[in-house]
C-alpha positions in Angstrom: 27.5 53.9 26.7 28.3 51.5 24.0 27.9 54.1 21.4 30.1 56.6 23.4 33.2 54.0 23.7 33.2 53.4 20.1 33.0 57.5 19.4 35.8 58.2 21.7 38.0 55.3 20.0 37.4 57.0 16.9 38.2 59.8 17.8 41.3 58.5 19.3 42.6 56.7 16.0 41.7 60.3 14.1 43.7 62.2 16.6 46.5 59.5 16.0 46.7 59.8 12.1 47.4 63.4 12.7 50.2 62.7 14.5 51.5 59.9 12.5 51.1 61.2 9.2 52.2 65.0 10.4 55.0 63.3 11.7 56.1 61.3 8.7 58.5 64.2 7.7 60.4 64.6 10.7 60.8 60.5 10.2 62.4 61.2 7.6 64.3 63.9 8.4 65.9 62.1 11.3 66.0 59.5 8.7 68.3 61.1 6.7 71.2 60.9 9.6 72.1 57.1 8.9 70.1 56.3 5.6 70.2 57.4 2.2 66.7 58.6 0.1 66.5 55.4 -1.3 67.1 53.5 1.4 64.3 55.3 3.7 62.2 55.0 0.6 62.6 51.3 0.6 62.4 50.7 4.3 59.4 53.0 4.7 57.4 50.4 2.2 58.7 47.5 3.3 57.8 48.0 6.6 54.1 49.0 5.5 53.7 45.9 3.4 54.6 43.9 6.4 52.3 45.9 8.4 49.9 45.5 6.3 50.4 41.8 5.4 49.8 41.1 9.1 46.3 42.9 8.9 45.5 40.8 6.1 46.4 37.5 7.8 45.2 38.2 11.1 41.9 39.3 9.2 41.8 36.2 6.5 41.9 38.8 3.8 42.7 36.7 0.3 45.0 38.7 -2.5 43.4 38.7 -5.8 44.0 36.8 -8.4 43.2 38.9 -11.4 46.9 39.7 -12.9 45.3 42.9 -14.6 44.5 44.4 -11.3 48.2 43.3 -10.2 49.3 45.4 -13.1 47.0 48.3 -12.3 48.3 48.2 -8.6 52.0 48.0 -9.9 51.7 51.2 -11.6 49.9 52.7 -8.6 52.9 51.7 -6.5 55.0 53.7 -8.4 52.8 56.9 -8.2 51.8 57.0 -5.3 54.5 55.4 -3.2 58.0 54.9 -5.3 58.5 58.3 -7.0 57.1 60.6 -4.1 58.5 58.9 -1.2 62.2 59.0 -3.1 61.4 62.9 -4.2 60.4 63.9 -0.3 63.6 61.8 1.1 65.4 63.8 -1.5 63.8 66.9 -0.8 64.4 66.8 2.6 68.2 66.8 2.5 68.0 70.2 2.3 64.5 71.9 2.8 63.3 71.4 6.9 60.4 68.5 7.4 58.1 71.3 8.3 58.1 72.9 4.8 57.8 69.6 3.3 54.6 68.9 5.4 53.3 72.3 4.4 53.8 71.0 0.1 52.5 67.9 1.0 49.5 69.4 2.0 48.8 70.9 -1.8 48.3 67.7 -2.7 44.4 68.2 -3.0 44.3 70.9 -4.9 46.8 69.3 -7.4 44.9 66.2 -7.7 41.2 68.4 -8.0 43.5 70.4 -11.2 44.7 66.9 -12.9 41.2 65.3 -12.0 39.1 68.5 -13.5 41.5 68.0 -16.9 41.1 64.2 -17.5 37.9 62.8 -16.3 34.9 64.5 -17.3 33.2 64.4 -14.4 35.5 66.6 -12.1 35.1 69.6 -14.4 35.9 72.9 -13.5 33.3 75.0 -11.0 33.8 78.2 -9.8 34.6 77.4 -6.1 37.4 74.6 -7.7 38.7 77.6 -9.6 38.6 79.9 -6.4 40.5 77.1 -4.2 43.0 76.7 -7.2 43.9 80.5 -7.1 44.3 80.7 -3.6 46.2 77.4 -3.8 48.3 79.3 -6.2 48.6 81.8 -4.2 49.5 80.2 -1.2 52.7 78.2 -3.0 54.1 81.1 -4.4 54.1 82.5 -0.6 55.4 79.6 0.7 58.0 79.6 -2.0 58.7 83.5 -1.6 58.8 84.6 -4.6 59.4 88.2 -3.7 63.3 87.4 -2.8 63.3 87.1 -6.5 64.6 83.3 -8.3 67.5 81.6 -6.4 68.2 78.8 -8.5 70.0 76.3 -5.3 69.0 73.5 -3.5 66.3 74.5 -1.6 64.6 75.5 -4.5 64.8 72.2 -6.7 63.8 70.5 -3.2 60.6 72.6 -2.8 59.9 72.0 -6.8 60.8 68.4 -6.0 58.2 68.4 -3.5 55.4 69.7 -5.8 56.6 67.0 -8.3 55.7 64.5 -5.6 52.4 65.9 -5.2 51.9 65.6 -8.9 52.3 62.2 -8.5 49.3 61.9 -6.4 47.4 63.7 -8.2 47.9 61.5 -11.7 47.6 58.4 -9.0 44.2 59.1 -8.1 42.9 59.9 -11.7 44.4 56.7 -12.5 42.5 54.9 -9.2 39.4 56.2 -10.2 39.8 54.9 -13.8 41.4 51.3 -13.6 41.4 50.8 -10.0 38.1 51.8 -8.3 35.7 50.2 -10.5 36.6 46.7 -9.6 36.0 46.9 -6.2 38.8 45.6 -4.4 39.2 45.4 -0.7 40.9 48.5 0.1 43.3 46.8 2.6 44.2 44.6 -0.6 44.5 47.6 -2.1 47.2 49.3 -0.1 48.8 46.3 0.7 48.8 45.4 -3.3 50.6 49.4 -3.3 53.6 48.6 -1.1 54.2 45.1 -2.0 54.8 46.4 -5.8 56.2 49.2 -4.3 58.7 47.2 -1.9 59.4 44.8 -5.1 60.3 47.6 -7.2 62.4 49.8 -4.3 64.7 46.3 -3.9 65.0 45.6 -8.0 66.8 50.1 -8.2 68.4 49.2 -4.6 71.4 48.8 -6.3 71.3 52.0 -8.4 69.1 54.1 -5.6 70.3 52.7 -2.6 73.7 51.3 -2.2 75.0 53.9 0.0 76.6 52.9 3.4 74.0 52.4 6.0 74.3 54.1 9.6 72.2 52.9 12.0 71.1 54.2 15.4 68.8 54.1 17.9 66.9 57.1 16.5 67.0 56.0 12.6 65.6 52.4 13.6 63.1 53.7 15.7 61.8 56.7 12.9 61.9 54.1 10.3 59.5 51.7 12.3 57.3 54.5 13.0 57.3 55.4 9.3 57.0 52.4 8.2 54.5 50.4 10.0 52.6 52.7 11.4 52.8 56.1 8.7 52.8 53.7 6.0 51.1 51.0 6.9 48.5 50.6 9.9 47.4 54.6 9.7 45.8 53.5 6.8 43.6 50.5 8.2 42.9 53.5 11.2 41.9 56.1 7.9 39.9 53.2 6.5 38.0 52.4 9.9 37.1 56.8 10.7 35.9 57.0 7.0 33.5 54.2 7.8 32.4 55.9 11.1 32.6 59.2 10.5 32.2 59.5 6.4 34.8 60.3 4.2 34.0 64.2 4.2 34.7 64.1 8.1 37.7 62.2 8.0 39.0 64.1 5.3 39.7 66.9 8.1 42.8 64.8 8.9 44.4 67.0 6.1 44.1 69.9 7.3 46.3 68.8 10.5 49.1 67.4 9.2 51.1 70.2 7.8 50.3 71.4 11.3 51.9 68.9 13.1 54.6 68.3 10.8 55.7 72.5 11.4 54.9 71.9 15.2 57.3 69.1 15.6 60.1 70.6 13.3 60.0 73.6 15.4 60.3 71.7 18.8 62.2 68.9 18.2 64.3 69.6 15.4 64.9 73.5 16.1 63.7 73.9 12.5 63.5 77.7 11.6 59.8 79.2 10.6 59.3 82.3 8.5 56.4 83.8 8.6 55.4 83.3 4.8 55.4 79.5 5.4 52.4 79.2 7.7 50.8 81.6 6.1 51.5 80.0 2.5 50.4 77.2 4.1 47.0 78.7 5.6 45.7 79.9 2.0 46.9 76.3 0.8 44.1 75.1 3.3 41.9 77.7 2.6 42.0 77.1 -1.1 41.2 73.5 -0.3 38.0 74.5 1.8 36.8 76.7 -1.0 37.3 74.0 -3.6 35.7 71.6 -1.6 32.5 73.2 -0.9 30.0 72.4 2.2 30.6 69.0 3.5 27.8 66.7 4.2 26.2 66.8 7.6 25.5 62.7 7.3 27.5 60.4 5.9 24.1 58.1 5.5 24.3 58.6 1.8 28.0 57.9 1.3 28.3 54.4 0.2 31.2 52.4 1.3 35.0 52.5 0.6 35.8 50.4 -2.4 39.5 51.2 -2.9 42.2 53.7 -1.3 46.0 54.7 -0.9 47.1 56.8 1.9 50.1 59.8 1.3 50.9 61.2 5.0 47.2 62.6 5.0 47.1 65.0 2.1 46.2 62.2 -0.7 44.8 59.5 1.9 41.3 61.2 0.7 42.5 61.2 -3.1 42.1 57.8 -3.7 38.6 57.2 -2.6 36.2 55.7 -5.6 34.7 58.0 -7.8 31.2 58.0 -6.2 32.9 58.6 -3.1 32.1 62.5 -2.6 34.5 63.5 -0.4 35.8 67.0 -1.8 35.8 65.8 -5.1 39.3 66.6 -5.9 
């Protein structure tokens, strides 16, 4: 019975980072009626550090002390948390949250390409190379590239996109170098993300986001569920599945977000689908599956988390240490 309670509130926190992190675009998207990119990039990490900051009290978590590990986590911040979550706000000005969900959720197979070209470890295998190509595959559907170039907004916004998703990828090849080895809470961790992050946002504030602020009932209420929860406790709930179920289980949470993020720009926003975009987004996933191989039946061989990030679900999985086999991105 005891064992059952605990299952089912795992499985309740799993079902709830889907939705949270699936959701995080349509945050953003409503977002974008009173706030700037900037200033939802700002708000989204400062309400996650705060989030975050509360964990660490009510859990009597100390921050480290070692100012190289501050200087790691600083440039972390910015690549994982600064330049995507400004690109995405950006992106989403005129691309709809559901497409963004469905480039978000490339974000493996970027990181496995970066991570197979700088650490020699993650080299190339023929299933990575399979996944790739249908990764490929699946962007240029998404993209359509049969309608020929169109050189506009919505193109720069879905390239914008895949620059954010670079940005995870070179974040978690940079984890597993400087970050990962020292073994640092991974609470600490994230918090240590969007404190730098927050710091940084407020220091470009007056260059990134200056604009005139219109709030509303609907703004306040996305950026709080962006923030604290999107950004900020989902992770602690990603950290706690990964210990119960093992990271190649929870790593399933990537595979619904894009699907929740289309579902609820589709009945809440009245977002228009084409049919290439789910199924860009289906070889994306596929490709992903192929590149990550069989996953493990037990996770009584996977040692424990030592350091992570979190990136609406796609890159939560990407900054897992490097003996951490996951999908081995």
């Amino acid at each position: 019975m005891r064992f059952g309670a605990m299952e089912f509130g795992v499985t309740v926190r799993f079902a709830l980072l889907a939705v949270v992190w699936g959701a995080s675009f349509l945050f953003i998207k409503v977002g974008l009626g009173g706030l700037s990119p900037g200033q939802i990039a700002l708000a989204r990490v400062g309400l996650g550090a705060l989030a975050l900051a509360a964990v660490l009290v009510l859990r009597r978590r100390p921050l480290p002390r070692d100012p190289v590990l501050w200087g790691h986590l600083a440039v972390v911040s910015v690549l994982l948390c600064v330049v995507p979550f400004l690109l995405f706000s950006w992106a989403e000005q005129y691309i709809s949250s559901g497409l963004a969900s469905i480039f978000n959720a490339t974000t493996p197979l970027i990181t496995m390409l970066m991570a197979a070209t700088a650490l020699p470890e993650e080299r190339f295998t023929p299933p990575r190379v399979l996944g790739l190509s249908l990764g490929f595959l699946g962007v240029l559907t998404i993209v359509g590239v049969w309608h020929g170039v169109d050189v506009s907004h919505q193109l720069t916004a879905q390239l914008t996109c895949l620059g954010a998703t670079t940005c995870y990828g070179a974040c978690f090849v940079y984890l597993r170098r400087f970050v990962s080895p020292r073994g640092a809470d991974p609470v600490v961790v994230a918090f240590g993300q969007t404190g730098s992050a927050t710091v940084i946002l407020a220091l470009l504030a007056p260059a990134v986001a200056a604009t005139p602020v219109h709030l509303g009932l609907t703004v306040v209420a996305s950026m709080v569920a962006l923030g604290v929860f999107g950004t900020g406790i989902a992770y602690v709930w990603n950290v706690r599945i990964i210990a119960a179920w093992g990271a190649a289980n929870a790593s399933a949470v990537t595979y619904l977000t894009p699907v929740v993020g289309v579902l609820l720009g589709v009945l809440v926003l009245g977002e228009p689908l084409s049919w290439n975009q789910p199924a860009g987004a289906l070889l994306v996933v596929l490709g992903i599956v192929a590149a990550h191989g069989r996953p493990p039946r037990s996770r009584a061989s996977e040692p424990e988390l030592s350091t992570a990030g979190h990136a609406d679900g796609a890159a939560a999985e990407a900054t897992a240490p490097s003996n951490m086999r996951t999908y081995r991105y």
